[in-house]
Residue frames as qw, qx, qy, qz and C-alpha x, y, z in Angstrom:
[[0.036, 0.043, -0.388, 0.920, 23.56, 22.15, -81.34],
 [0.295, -0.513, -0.755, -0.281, 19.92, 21.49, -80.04],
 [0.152, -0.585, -0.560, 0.567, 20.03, 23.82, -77.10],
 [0.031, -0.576, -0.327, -0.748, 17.95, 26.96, -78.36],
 [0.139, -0.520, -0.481, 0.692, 17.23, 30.19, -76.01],
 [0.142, 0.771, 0.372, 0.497, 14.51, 32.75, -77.46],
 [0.346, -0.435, -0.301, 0.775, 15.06, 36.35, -76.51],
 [0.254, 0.841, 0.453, 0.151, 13.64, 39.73, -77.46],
 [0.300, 0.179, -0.304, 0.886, 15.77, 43.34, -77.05],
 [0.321, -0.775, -0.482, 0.254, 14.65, 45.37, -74.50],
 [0.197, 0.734, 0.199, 0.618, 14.59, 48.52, -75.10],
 [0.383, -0.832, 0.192, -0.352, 15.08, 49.99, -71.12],
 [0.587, 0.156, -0.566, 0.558, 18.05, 49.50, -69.06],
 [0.157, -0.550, 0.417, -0.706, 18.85, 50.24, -65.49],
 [0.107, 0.007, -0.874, 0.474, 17.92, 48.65, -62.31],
 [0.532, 0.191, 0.519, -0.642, 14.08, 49.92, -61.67],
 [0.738, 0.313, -0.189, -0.568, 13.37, 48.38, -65.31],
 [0.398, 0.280, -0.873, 0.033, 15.06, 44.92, -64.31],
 [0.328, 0.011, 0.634, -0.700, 13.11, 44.95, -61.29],
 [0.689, 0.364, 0.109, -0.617, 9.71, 45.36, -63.58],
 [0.530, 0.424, -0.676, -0.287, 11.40, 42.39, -65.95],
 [0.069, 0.174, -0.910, 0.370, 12.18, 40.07, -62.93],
 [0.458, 0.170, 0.683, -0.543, 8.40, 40.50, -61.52],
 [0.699, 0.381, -0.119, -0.593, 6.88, 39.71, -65.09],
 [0.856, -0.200, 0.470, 0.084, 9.43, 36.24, -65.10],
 [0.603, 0.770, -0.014, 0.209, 11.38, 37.69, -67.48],
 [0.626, -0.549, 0.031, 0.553, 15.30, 38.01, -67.06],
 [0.256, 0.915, -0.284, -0.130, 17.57, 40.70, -68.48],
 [0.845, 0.064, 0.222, 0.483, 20.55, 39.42, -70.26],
 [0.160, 0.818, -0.383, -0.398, 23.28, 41.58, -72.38],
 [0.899, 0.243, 0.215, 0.293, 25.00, 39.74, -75.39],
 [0.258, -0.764, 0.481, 0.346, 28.46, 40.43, -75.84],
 [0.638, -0.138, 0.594, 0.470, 31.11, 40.06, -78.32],
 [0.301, 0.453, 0.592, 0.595, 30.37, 40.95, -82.33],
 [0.263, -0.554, -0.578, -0.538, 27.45, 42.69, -80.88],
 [0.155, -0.156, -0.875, 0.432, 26.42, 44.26, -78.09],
 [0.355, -0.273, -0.390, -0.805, 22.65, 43.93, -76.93],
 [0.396, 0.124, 0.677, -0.608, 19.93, 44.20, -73.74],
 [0.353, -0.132, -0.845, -0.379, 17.96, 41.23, -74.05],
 [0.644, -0.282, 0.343, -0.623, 14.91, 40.17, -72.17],
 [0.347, 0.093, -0.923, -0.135, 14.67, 35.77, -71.52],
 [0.796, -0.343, -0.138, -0.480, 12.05, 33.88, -70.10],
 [0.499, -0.475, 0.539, -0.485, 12.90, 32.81, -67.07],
 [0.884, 0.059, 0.280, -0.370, 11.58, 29.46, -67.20],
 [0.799, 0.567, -0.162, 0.123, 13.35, 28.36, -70.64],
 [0.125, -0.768, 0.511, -0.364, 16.49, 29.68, -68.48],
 [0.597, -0.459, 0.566, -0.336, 16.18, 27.36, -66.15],
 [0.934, 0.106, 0.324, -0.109, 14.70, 24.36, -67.82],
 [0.730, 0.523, -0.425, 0.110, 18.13, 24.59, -70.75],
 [0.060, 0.669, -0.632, 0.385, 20.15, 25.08, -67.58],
 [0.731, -0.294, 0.562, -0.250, 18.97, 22.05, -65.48],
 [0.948, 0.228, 0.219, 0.035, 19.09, 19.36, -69.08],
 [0.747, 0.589, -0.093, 0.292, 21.90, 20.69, -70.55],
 [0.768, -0.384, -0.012, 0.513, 24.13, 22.93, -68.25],
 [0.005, -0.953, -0.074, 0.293, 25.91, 26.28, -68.25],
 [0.394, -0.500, 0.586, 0.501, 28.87, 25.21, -70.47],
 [0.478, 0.192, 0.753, 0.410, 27.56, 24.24, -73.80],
 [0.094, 0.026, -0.150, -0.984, 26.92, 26.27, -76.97],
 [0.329, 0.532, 0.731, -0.272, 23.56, 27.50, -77.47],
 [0.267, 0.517, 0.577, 0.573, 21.27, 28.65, -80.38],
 [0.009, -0.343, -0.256, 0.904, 20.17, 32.62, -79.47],
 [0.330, 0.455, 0.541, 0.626, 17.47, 33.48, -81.22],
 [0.015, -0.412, -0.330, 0.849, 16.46, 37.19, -80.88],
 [0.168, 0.720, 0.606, 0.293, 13.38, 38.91, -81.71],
 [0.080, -0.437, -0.056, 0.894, 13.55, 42.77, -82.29],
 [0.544, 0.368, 0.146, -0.740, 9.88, 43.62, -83.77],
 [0.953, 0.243, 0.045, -0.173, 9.53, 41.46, -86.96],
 [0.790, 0.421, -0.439, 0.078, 12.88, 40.51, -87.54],
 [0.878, -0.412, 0.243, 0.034, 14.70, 37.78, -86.04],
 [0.546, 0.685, -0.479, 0.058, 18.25, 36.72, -85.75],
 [0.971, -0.225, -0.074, 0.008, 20.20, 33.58, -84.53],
 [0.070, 0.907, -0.286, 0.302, 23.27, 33.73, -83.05],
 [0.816, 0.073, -0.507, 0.269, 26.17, 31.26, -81.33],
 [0.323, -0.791, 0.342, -0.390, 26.36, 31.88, -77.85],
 [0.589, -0.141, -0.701, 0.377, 27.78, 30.73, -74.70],
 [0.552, -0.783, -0.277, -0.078, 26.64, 31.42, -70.92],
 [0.289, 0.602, -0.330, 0.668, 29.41, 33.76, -69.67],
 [0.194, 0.015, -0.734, 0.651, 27.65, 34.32, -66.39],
 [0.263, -0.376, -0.340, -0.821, 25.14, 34.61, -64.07],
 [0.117, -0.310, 0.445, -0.832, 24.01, 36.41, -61.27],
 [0.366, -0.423, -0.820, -0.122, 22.17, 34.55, -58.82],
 [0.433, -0.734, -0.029, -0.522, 19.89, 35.98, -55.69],
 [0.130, 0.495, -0.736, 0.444, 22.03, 35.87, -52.83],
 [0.433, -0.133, 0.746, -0.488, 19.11, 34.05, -50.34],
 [0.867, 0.188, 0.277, -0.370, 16.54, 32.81, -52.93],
 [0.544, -0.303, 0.693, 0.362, 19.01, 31.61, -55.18],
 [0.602, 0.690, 0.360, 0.181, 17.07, 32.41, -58.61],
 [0.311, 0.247, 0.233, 0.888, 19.00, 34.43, -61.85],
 [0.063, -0.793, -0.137, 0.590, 19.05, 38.02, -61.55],
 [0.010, 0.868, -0.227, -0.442, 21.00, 38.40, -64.64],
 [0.866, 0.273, 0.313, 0.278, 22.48, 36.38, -67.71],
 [0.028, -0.716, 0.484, 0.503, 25.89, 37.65, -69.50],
 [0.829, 0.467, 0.276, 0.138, 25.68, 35.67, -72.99],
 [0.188, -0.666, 0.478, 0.541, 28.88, 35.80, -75.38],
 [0.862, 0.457, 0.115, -0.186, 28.66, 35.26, -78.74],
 [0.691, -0.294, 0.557, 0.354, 31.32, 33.06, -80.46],
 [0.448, 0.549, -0.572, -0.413, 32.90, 32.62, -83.89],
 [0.970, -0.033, 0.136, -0.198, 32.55, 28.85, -84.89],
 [0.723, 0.546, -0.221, 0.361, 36.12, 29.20, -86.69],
 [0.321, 0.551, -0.608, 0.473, 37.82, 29.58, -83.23],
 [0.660, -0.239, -0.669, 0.245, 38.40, 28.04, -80.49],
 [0.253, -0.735, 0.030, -0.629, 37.09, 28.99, -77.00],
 [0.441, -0.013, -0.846, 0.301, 37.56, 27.80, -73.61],
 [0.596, -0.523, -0.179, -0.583, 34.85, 26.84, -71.48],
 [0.170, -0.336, 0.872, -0.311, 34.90, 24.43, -68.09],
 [0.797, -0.101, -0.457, -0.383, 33.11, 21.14, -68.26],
 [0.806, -0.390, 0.190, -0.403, 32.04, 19.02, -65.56],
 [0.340, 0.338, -0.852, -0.210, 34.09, 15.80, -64.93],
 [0.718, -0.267, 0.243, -0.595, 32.48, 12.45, -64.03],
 [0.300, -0.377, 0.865, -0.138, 33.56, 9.58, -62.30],
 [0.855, 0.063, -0.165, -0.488, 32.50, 6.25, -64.30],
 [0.496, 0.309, -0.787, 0.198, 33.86, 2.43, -63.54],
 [0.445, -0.479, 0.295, -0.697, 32.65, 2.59, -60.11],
 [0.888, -0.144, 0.065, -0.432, 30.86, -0.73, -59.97],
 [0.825, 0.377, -0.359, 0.218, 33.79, -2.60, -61.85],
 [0.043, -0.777, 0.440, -0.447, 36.29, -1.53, -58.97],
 [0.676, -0.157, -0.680, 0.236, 37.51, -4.23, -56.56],
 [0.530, -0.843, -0.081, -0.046, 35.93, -3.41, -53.02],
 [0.827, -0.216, -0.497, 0.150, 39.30, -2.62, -51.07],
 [0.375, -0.687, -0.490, 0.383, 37.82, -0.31, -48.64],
 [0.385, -0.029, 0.034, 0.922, 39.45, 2.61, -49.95],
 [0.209, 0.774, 0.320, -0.504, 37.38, 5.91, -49.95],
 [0.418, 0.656, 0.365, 0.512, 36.82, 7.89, -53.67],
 [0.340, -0.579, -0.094, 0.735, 37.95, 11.20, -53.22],
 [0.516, 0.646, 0.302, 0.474, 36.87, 13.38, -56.12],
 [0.568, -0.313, -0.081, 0.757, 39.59, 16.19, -55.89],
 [0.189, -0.101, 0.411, 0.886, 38.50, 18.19, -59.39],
 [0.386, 0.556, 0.622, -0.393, 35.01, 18.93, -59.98],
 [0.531, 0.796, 0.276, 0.091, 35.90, 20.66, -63.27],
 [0.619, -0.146, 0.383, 0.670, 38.31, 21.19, -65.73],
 [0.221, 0.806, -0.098, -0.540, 39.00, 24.09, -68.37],
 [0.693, 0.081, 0.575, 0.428, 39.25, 22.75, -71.88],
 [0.190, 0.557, -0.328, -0.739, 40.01, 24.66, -75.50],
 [0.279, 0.253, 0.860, 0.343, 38.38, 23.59, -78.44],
 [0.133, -0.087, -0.303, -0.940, 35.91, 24.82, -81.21],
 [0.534, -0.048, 0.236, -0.811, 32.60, 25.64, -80.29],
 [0.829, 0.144, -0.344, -0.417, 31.03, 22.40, -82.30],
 [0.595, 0.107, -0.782, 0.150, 33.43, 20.37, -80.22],
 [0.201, -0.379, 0.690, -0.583, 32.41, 21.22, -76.49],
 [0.492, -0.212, -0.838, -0.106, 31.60, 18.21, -74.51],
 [0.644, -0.608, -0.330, -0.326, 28.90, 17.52, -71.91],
 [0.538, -0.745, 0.373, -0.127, 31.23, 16.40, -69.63],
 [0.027, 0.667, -0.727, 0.162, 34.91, 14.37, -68.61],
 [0.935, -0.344, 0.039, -0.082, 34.27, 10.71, -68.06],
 [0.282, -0.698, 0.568, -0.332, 37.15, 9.54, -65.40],
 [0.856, -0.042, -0.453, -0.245, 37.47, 5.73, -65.43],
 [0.525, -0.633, 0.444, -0.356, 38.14, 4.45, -61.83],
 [0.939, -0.244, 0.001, -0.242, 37.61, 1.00, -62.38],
 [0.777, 0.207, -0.399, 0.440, 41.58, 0.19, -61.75],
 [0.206, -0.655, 0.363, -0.630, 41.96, 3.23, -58.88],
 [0.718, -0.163, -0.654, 0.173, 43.38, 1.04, -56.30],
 [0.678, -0.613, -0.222, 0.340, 44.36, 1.97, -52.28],
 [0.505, -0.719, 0.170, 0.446, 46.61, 4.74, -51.84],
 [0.440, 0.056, 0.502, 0.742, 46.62, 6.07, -55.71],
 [0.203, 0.729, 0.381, -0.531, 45.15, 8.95, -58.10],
 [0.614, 0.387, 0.398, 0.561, 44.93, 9.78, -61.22],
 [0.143, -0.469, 0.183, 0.852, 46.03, 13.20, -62.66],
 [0.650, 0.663, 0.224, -0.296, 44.30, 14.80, -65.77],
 [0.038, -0.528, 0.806, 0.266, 47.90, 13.71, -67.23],
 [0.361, 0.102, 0.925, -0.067, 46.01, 9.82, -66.86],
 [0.463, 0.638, 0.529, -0.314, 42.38, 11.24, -68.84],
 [0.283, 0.063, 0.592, 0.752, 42.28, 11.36, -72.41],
 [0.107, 0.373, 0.042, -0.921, 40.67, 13.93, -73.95],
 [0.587, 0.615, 0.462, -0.251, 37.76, 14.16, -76.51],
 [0.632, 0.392, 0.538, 0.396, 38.44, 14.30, -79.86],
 [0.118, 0.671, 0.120, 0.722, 39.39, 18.25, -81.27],
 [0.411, -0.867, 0.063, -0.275, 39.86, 19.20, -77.10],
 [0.614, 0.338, -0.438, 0.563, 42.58, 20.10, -75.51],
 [0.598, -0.666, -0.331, 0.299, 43.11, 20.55, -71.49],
 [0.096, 0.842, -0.127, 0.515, 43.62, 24.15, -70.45],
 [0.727, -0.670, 0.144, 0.041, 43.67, 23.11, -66.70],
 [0.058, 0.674, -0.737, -0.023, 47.36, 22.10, -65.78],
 [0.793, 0.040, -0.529, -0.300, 48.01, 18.35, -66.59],
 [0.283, 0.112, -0.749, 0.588, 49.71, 17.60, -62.97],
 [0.375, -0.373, 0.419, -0.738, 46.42, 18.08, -61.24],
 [0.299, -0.023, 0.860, -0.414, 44.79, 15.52, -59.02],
 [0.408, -0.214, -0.737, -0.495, 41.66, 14.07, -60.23],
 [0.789, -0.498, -0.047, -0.356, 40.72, 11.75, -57.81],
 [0.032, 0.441, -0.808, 0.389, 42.45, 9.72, -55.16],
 [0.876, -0.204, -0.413, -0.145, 41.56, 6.44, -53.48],
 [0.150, -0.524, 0.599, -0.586, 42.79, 6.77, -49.40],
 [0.471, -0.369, -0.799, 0.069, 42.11, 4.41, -46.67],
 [0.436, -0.789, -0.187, -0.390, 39.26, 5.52, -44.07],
 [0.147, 0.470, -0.622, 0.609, 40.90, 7.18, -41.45],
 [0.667, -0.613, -0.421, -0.039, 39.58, 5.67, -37.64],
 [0.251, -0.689, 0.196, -0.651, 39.56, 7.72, -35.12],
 [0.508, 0.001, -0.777, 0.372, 41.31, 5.91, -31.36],
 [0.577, -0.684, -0.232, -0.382, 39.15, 5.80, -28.62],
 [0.036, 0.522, -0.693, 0.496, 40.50, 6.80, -25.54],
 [0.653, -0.415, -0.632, 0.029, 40.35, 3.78, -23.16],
 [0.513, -0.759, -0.156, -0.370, 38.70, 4.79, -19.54]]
């Protein structure tokens, strides 16, 4: 587990003292679960775990509350974006137990691509993400999908995709993946 978010408690709550957090680049959070506790995060760090790593994997909390510090197993529960600028407003953090199993959604991605035999068919990705159970230490990055046999007028199901090791598929196994269609053409009326 390399992803690591620092936080501090915050000691006000309410909307005008999120406001004063937000203009200093500082986000409110709450941690749920064992515990609960208003946090303050740095913006920035926010962003930069969420762009390399992604809003599904565990992470390392560490909170500061004057000198003493404690570390904590989280996951990203949710979080509130600005409806026009699109930056967090808000972070919901959940702390786990490593001894049980949680379910998160993970990304899936299409690999094989190149290997495919051209024949013309369009890719159709159907699922963008799947719901899997497993213990915290097992969640994966993401679902590779191998295409490179996805012929004309077929699809695989998450019935076809084998799981990682110590995960199990929450989704239902009868859904679509992807599909492979021919391109529809459109008939031109003649004059």
């Amino acid at each position: 587990m390399d992803a690591v978010l620092n936080a501090e408690i915050r000691s006000e709550t309410g909307k005008g003292a999120a406001h004063r957090l937000r203009q200093q680049g500082v986000l409110p959070a709450v941690l749920y679960g064992e515990s609960q506790k208003h946090l303050s995060l740095n913006l920035r760090e926010l962003q930069k775990l969420l762009s390399s790593q992604g809003s599904s994997q565990l992470v390392t909390l560490k909170v500061k509350e004057g000198r003493k510090k404690q570390e904590f197993p989280v996951l990203i529960k949710e979080i509130q974006y600005h409806p026009v600028k699109g930056h967090p407003l808000h972070v919901d953090l959940y702390q786990v137990s490593m001894e049980r199993e949680v379910v998160v959604k993970i990304p899936i991605v299409l690999t094989g691509e190149e290997e495919r035999e051209n024949d013309g068919s369009i890719i159709d990705l159907q699922l963008y993400e799947v719901e899997v159970s497993c213990l915290p230490v097992n969640i994966p990055a993401k679902i590779d999908v191998d295409i490179s046999g996805l012929t004309m007028n077929n699809s695989i199901t998450l019935a076809d995709v084998t799981p990682p090791s110590g995960v199990e598929f929450v989704t239902p196994l009868s859904e679509t993946v992807v599909t492979a269609h021919a391109p529809r053409v459109e008939e031109v009326a003649e004059e």
